[in-house]
Steps between C-alpha positions, in 0.01 A plus 500: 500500500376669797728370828347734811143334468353211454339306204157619469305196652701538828459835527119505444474224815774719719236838406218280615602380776662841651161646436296261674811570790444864466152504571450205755796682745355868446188397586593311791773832616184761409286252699701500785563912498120508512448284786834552756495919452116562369629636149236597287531267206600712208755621716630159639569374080779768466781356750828665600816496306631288742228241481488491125876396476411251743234353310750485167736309691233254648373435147882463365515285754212256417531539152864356514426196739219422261683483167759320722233257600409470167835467395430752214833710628692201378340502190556860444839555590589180291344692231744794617243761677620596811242560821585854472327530195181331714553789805471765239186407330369388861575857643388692200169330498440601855630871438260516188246345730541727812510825285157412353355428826614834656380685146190377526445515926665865447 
């Protein structure tokens, strides 16, 4: 049995919902680039090493006060997953995520 992630139907919800995360706050940080410093728009996607770690820790964030709110970290860790298991998954997806947006902005 596989301990570091979780069962498949929690981890297809935790994917979705750091996706929909993903896009909604880079569109809203590219958005932003583009209208406070006049950033052409291809330019304003690809954000600064800085800002990208910032956004993975925002999304941590949110993504742990909602499976708190849903009370779904309970369920998990009763099932003995840890939240570390969550992070990783959560921060690879946005890694995976980030590289294919600067492959394909170049």
């Amino acid at each position: 049995m596989n301990r570091i992630l979780p069962p498949r139907p929690f981890l297809d919800a935790i994917l979705v919902r750091v996706l929909v995360l993903w896009l909604v706050l880079h569109a809203a940080t590219s958005f932003g680039a583009t209208m406070m410093t006049g950033t052409p728009l291809p330019q304003s996607l690809i954000p600064s090493a800085g800002s990208t770690l910032f956004l993975i820790a925002v999304i941590v964030l949110v993504i742990r006060l909602e499976l708190g709110r849903r009370s779904e970290i309970v369920f998990l860790s009763n099932l003995g997953h840890s939240f570390r298991g969550i992070v990783l998954v959560v921060v690879a997806e946005c890694l995976v995520l980030e590289a294919g947006l600067r492959a394909a902005i170049g």
